[in-house]
KESE-630554 format. One record per atom (N, C-alpha, C): residue number from 1; residue in three letters; atom name; x, y, z. Coordinates in nm, 3 decimals. Atoms other than C-alpha are relative to their C-alpha. Example, Ala and Ser with C-alpha at 12.3 -4.5 7.8 and 13.67 -1.06 7.14 Angstrom:
// residues 2
[r 1,"ALA","N",[0.089,-0.119,0.000]]
[r 1,"ALA","CA",[1.230,-0.450,0.780]]
[r 1,"ALA","C",[0.090,0.120,0.000]]
[r 2,"SER","N",[-0.082,-0.119,-0.006]]
[r 2,"SER","CA",[1.367,-0.106,0.714]]
[r 2,"SER","C",[-0.077,0.109,0.073]]
END
This chain:
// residues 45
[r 1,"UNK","N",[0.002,0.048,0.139]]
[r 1,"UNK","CA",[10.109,10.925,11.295]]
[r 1,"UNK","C",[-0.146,-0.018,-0.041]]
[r 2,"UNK","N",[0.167,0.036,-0.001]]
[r 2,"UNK","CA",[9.787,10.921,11.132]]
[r 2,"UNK","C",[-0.020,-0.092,-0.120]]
[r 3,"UNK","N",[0.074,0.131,0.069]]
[r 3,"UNK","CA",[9.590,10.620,10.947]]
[r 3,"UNK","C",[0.030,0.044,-0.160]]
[r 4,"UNK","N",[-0.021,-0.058,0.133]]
[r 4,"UNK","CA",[9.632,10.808,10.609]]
[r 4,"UNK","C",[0.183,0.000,-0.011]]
[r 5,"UNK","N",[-0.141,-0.023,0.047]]
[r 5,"UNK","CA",[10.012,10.821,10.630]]
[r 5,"UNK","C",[0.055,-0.118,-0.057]]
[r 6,"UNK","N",[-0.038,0.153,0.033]]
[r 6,"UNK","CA",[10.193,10.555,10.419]]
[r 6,"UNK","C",[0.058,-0.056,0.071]]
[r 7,"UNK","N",[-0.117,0.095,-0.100]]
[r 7,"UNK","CA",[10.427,10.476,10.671]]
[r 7,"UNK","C",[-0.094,-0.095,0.089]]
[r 8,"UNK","N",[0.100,0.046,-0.096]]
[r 8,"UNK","CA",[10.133,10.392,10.895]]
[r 8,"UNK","C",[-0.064,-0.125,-0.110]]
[r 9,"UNK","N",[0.062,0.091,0.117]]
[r 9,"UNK","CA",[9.955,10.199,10.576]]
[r 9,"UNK","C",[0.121,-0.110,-0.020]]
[r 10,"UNK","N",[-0.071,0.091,0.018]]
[r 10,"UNK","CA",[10.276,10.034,10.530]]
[r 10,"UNK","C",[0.021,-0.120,0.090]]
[r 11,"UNK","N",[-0.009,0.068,-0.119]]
[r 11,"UNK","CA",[10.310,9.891,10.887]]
[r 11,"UNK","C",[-0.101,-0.065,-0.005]]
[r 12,"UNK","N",[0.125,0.083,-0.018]]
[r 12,"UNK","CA",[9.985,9.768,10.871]]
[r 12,"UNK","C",[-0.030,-0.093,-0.063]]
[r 13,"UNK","N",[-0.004,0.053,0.036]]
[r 13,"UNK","CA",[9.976,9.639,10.570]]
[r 13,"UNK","C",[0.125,-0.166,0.010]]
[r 14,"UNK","N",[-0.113,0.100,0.002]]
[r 14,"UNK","CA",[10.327,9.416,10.650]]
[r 14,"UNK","C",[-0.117,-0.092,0.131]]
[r 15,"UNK","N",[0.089,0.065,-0.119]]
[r 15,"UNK","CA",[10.124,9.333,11.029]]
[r 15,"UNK","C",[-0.110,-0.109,-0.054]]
[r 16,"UNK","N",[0.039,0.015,0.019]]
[r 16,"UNK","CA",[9.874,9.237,10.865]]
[r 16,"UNK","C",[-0.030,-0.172,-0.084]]
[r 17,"UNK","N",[-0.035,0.068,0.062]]
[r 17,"UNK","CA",[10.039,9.016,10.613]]
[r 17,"UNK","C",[0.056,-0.122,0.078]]
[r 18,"UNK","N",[-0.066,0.078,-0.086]]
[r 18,"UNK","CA",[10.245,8.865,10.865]]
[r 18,"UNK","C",[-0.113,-0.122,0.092]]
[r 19,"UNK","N",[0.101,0.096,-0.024]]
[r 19,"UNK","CA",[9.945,8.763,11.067]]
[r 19,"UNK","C",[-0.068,-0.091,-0.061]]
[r 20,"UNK","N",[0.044,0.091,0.123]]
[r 20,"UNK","CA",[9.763,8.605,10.739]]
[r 20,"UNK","C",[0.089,-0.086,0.069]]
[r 21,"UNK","N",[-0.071,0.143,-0.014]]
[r 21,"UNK","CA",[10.052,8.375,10.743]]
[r 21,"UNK","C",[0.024,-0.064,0.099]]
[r 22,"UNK","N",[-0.037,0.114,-0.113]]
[r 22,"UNK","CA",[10.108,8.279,11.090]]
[r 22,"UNK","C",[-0.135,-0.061,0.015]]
[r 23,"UNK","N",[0.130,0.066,-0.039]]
[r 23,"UNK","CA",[9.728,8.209,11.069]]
[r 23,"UNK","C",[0.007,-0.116,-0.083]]
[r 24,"UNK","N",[0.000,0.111,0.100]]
[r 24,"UNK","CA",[9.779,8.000,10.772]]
[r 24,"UNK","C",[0.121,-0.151,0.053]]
[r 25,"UNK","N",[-0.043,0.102,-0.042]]
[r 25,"UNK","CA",[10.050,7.799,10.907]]
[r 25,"UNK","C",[-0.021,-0.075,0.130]]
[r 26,"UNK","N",[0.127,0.077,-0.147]]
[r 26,"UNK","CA",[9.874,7.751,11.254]]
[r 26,"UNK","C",[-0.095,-0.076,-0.045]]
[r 27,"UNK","N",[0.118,0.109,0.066]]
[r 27,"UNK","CA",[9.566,7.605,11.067]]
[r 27,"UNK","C",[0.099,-0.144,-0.051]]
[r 28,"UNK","N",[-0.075,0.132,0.043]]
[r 28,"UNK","CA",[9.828,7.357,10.877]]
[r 28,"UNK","C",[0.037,-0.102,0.031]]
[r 29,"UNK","N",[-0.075,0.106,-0.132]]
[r 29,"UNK","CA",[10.011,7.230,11.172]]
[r 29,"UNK","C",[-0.164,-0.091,0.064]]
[r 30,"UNK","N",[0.134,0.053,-0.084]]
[r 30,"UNK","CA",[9.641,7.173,11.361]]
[r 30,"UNK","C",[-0.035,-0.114,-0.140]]
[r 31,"UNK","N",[0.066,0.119,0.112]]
[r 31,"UNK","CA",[9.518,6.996,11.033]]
[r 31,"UNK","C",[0.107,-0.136,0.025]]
[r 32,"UNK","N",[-0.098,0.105,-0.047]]
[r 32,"UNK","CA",[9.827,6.783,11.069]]
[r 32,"UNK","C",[0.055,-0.093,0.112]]
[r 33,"UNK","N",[-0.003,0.029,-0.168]]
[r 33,"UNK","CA",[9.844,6.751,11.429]]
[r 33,"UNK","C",[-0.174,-0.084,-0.006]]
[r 34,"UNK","N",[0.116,0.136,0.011]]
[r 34,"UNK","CA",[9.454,6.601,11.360]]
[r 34,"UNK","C",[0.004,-0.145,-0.054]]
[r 35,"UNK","N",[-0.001,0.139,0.024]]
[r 35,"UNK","CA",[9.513,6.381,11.135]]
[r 35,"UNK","C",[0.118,-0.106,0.046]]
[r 36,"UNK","N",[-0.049,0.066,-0.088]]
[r 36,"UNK","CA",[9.780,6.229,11.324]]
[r 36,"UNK","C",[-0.058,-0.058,0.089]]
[r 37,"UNK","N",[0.075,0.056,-0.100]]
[r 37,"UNK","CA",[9.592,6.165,11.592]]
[r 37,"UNK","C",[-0.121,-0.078,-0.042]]
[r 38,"UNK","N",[0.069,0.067,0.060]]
[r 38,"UNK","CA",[9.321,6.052,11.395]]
[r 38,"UNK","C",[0.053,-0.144,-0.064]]
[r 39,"UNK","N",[-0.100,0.138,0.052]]
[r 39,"UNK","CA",[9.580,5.787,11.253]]
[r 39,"UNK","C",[0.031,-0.119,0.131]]
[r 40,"UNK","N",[-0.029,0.103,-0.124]]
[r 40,"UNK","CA",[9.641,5.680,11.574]]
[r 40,"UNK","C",[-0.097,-0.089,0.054]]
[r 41,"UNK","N",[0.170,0.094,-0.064]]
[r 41,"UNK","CA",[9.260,5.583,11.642]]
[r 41,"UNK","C",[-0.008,-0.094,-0.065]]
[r 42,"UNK","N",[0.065,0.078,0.124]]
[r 42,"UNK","CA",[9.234,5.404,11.309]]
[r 42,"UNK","C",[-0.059,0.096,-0.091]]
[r 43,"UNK","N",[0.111,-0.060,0.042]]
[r 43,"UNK","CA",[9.052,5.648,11.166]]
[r 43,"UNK","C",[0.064,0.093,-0.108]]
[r 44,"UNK","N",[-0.020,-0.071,0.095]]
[r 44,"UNK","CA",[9.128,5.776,10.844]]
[r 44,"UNK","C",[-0.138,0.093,-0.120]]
[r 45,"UNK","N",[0.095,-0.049,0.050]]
[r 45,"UNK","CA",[8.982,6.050,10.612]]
[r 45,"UNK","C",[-0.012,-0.063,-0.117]]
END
């Protein structure tokens, strides 16, 4: 399959997309998962 084919562009683009978001909701959880723990010290932002 080559890089120019849409099917190939398509896959990539979905991969691509998919990753974005699991990156985005990984960052979320960690932000959340900090300030939790940060709550627990006392320590608010």
């Amino acid at each position: 399959m080559s890089p120019q084919s849409p099917v190939y562009k398509g896959m990539m683009g979905n991969y691509m997309e998919q990753s974005q978001n699991m990156f985005a909701q990984m960052q979320e959880q960690m932000q959340k998962q900090t300030e939790q723990m940060l709550g627990a010290f006392g320590i608010k932002r």
